[in-house]
N, C-alpha and C positions, 0 to 999 in steps of 0.2 A: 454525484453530479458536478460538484465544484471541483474534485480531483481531474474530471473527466475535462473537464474547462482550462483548467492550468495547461496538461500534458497538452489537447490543440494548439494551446498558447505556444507551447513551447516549439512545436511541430511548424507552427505557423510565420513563413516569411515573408507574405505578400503584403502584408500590414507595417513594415514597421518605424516607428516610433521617430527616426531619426532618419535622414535624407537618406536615399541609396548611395549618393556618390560619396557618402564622407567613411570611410571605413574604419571602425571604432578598435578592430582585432590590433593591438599593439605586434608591431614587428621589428620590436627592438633586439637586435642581437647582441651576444655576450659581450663583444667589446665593444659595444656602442651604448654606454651608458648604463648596463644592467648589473653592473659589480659593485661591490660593498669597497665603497670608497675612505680615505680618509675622517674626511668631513661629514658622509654620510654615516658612520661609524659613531664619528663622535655627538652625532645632533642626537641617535636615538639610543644612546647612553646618557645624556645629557635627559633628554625625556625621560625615559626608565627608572630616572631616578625618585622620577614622583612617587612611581608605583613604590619605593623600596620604601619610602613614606607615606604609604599608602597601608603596605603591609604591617610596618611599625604598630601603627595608630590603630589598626585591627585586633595585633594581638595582646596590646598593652594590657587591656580590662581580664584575658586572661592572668597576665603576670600579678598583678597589681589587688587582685580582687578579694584574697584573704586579708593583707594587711589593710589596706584603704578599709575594709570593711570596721575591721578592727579600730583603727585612728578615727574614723570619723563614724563609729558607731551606727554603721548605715543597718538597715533591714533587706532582706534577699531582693523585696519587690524594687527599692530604693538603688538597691544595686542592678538588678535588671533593666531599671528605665535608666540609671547610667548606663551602662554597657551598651541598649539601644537607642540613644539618644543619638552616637554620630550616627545613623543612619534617618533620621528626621532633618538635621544639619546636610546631610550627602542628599538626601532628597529634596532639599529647597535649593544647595550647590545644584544639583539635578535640572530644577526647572530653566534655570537663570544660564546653565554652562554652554550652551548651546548658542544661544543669542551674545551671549560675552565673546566667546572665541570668534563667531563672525563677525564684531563690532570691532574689534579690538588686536584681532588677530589669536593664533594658537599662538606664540612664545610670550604674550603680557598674560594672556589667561595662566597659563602656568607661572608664570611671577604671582600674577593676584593669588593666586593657589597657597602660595608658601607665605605668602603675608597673613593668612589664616590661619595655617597653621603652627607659624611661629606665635602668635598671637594665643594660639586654643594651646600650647603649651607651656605658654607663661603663664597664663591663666589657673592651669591646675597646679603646676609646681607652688605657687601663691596661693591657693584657694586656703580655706580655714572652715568651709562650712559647702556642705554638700548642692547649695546653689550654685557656688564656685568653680566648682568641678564641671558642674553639669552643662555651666555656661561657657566653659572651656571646651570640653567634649562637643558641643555643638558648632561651634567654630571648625573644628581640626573636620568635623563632620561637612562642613562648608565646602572647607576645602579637598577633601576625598571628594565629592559632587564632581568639581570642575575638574579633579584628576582623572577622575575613571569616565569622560566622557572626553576630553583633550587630548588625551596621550594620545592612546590608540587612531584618535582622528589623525593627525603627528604625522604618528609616524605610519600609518598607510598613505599619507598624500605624499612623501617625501620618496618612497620607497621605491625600486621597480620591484613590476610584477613577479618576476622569480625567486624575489626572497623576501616578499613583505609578508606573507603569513611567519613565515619565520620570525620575523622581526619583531609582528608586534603579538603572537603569542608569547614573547619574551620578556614582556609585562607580567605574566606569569611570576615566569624563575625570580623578578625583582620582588615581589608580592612576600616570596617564600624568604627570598632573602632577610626580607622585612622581618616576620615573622622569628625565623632564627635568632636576631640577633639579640629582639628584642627578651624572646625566650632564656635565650641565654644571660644576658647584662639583668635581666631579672632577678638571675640565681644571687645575684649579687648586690643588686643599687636597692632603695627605697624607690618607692612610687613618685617621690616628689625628684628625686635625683636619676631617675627614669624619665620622667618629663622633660627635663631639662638637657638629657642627652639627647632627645630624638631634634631638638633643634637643630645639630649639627649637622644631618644629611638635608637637612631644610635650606642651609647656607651654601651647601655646595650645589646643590640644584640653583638656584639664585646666582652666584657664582656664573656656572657655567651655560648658563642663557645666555650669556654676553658673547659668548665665541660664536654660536652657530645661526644657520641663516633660517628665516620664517618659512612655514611653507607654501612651496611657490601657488599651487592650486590654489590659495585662501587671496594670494599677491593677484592672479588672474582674474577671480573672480570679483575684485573691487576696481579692476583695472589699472593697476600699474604694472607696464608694459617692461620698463627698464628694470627697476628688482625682481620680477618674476621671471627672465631672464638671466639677471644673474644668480639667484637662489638655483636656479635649474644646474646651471654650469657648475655654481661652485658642489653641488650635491653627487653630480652626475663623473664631475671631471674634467680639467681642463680640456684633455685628450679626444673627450667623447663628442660624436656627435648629437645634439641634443633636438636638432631642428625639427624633426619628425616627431617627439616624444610631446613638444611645446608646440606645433599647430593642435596635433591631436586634443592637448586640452585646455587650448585654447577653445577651437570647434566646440568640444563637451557642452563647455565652461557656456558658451553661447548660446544655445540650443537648449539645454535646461532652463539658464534663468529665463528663459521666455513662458516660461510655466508660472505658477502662482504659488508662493513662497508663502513661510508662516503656517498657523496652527490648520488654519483655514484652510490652507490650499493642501494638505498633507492627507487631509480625509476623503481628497477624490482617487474614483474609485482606481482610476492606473499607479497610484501608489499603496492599493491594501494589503498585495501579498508581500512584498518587504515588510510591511510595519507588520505583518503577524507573524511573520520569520523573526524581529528583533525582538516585538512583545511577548513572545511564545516561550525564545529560548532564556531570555533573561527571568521570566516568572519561574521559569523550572528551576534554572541557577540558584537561584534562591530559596524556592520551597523546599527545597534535595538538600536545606541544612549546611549548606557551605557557609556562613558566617557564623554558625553554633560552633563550628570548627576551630573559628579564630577567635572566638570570644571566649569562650566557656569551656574552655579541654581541658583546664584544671576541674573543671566541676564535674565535669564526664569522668574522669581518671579517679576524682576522689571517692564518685557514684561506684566506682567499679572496683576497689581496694588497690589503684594503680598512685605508684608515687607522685605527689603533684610537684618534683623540684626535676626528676631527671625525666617523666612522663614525657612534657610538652616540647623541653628542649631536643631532646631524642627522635621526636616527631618530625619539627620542623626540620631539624637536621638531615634526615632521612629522606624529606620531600625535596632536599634539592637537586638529586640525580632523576627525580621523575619530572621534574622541573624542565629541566637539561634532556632528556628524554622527547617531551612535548617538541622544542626547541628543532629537536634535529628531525623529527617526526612529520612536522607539518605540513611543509610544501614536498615531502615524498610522497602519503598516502592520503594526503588532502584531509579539508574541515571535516565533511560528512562521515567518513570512515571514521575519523577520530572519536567524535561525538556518541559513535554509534558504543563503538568498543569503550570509551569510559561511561556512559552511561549504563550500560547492562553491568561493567565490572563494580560500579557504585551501589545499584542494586544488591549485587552478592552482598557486598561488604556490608553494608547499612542492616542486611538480613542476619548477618552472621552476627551482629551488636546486638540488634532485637532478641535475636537467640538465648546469647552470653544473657543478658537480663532476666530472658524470662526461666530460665533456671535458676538466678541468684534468687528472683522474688520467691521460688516454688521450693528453692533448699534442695532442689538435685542438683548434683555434679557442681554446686560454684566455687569449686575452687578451681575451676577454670574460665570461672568469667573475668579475672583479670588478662590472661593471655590472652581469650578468645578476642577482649574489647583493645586492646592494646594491638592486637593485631587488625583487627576491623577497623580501627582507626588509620593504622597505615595504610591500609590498602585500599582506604576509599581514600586518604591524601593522593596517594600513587594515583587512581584513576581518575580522580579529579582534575589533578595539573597535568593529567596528559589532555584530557577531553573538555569538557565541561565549563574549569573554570576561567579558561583564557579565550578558549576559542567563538563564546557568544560576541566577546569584545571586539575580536577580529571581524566577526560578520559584520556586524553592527557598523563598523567602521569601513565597511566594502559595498552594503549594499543600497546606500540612500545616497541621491545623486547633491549637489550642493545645493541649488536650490529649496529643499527642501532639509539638510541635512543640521541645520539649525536646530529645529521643530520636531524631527524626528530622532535625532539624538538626545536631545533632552527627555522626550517623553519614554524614550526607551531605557534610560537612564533612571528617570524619574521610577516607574515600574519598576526596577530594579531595587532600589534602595527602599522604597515601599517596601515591598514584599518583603526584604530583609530587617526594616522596622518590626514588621512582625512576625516573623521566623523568631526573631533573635532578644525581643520581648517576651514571647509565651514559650521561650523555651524551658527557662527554670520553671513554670507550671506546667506543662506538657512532662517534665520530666517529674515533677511528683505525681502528679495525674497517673501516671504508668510508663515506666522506664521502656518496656521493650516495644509498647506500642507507639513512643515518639519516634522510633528508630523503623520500626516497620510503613509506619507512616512517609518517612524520608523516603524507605527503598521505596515505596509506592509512586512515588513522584519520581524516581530517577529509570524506571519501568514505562513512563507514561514522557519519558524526556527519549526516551530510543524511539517510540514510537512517533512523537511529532515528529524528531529529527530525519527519519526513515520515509516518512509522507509530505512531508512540507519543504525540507532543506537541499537547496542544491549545491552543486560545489563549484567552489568560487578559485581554486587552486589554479595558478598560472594564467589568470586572465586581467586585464587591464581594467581601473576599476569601470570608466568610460564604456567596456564592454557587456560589465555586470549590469551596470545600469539600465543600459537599453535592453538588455533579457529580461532583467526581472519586472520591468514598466511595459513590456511588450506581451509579460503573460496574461495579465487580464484582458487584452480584446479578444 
């Protein structure tokens, strides 16, 4: 009945949402503004770079997790509430990032960002006693919150429509990047001389906020008429003309806030099917094991007789062409195909781990359960950074109009890092509990992530966000 409700909705033009005469369809052409400009180039490079401190900070507690355990005499449980601790930090980041970025703007929110996280990694490089740490880790956790909910806003307000899923699925490939390097200088540094490197891409993000401009939609929406103009220009191009691009959301910009903003105004009912497109797809992101991935692949790898020094760097390394992949993917066969096609290929993969284990427990064939899981591990990376792991972000960031996008990005955000609080706390006991059943459990959720995506998800590819907005607010009458 409720599917039967949307589809009218969707059918239905007599009703809608926003005046007739204001027409929401962007008709910006190629050279009027839609090109990947200088400026614009370097603002969501400059952004991106959270993410690559983002991804650092993910996979640290993989690098770091035999020696730290060692040095400070920790216990597995002691090491799993480290390991899940930035994500109680990233979910209180979560509540707060939301309301920060509209108070304050998105480029001081990302400055606040790296004052955290330089901070959460002084902290551990200093620590002496497993409180230290932890108070570290919930800092840097702070600051993941306001990053994985900032960027993406970013860099979809800044973007035109023809290249902004490109764009900011490329959050992604930073993430991996993270991951990499961090993998790598592993093989190498101590965990307190690991800490102290990740501050350096902290300063060039800091750095380079200074060059580029705020985004102009955040400038519109508080009313400053003269910078939100020229953020437009300098984004768009001297060259360009910008004037149609800037009434359009201007117009949005007005028309929404006339709605009711805040936690309050988010639960009526013309904004439920976005928020259960954003709560839907971010609880699967999570439950389907993606941050088991970036924390713990040393403890998977050591589960499975797989080397824990070239295992994880080999990983990462490997994930950055599916990375690159996502990237070029996006805006050719859109969100929804994406989603579809990584989510069944994560399934395989996740099943084919469960597999690998449950022959090692049973003593048939395991002397193929290191290949099998070393290879099940790429190839849910692979389908992951093509599908799954970037592309909720990009909804997320497309489908809540400003008004409310405060309220609704934080709680969607918030959801997120929840759920990965405890994914990624009960996974060392999920994983004694029974190894192939934590794995088969994953495909189960990434099975049940095709199936919401395929009934709930529409596709957002090539439309202007202004346009999204009024569909997706227009399906429930």
């Amino acid at each position: 009945m409720e599917k039967e409700c949307m589809e009218e909705g969707r059918a239905n033009t007599k009703r809608p949402l926003l005046p007739a005469e204001t027409n929401f369809i962007s008709s910006d052409k190629p050279n009027d503004g839609s090109s990947l400009t200088p400026v614009l180039f370097l603002s969501a490079i400059v952004a991106l770079s959270g993410n690559f401190c983002f991804g650092f900070a993910a996979g640290y507690t993989s690098t770091a997790e035999f020696e730290m355990m060692e040095d400070l005499d920790m216990s597995i449980a002691a090491y799993s509430f480290f390991g899940s601790i930035l994500t109680i930090g990233a979910a209180i980041g979560a509540i707060l990032s939301g309301k920060i970025a509209d108070f304050v703007g998105r480029k001081r929110t990302m400055w606040l960002s790296q004052i955290f996280f330089i901070m959460g990694w002084l902290g551990i490089a200093s620590a002496t006693s497993v409180w230290g740490i932890n108070i570290g880790r919930v800092s840097i956790g702070f600051a993941v919150g306001l990053i994985a909910y900032v960027v993406p806003v970013y860099i979809a307000e800044i973007t035109p429509k023809n290249i902004r899923g490109r764009l900011v699925v490329t959050l992604q490939l930073m993430n991996c990047s993270g991951l990499l390097i961090v993998f790598f200088l592993g093989n190498f540094f101590s965990w307190r001389t690991l800490s102290l490197l990740a501050i350096i891409p902290c300063l060039m993000q800091v750095v380079g906020l200074v060059f580029i401009p705020e985004s102009p939609r955040w400038l519109a929406s508080i009313g400053k008429e003269t910078e939100f103009e020229d953020a437009l220009r300098q984004l768009r191009g001297a060259d360009a003309g910008v004037s149609e691009e800037a009434t359009e959301i201007r117009d949005a910009t007005e028309i929404f806030q006339r709605g009711d903003a805040g936690f309050q105004g988010l639960f009526q009912k013309k904004y439920a099917y976005p928020l259960m497109i954003g709560v839907g797809l971010m609880l699967l992101q999570q439950l389907g094991g993606n941050s088991v991935f970036a924390a713990y692949l040393s403890t998977v790898f050591a589960k499975a007789n797989v080397s824990t020094t070239i295992g994880p760097t080999a990983i990462a390394f490997l994930q950055m062409p599916a990375a690159v992949l996502g990237v070029i993917l996006m805006d050719a066969f859109g969100r929804r195909a994406l989603l579809m096609v990584s989510s069944v290929a994560s399934c395989l993969c996740l099943s084919t781990m469960g597999l690998a284990f449950y022959l090692q427990e049973h003593d048939y064939a395991k002397e193929f359960t290191p290949v099998l899981v070393f290879l099940g591990v790429l190839g849910f990376s692979y389908a992951f950074a093509v599908g799954m792991s970037g592309i909720p972000w990009v909804i997320m960031s497309e489908i809540f109009p400003i008004n409310v996008k405060a309220s609704a990005g934080s709680l969607v955000t918030l959801v997120n890092w929840s759920s990965s609080w405890l994914v990624t706390y009960a996974f060392n006991f999920m994983l004694e509990w029974s190894s192939p059943g934590t794995f088969f459990f994953f495909a189960s959720i990434s099975a049940l992530a095709f199936l919401f995506t395929w009934i709930m998800v529409p596709e957002t590819k090539g439309r202007s966000l202004e346009d999204i907005h009024a569909s997706l607010i227009t399906y429930v009458y």
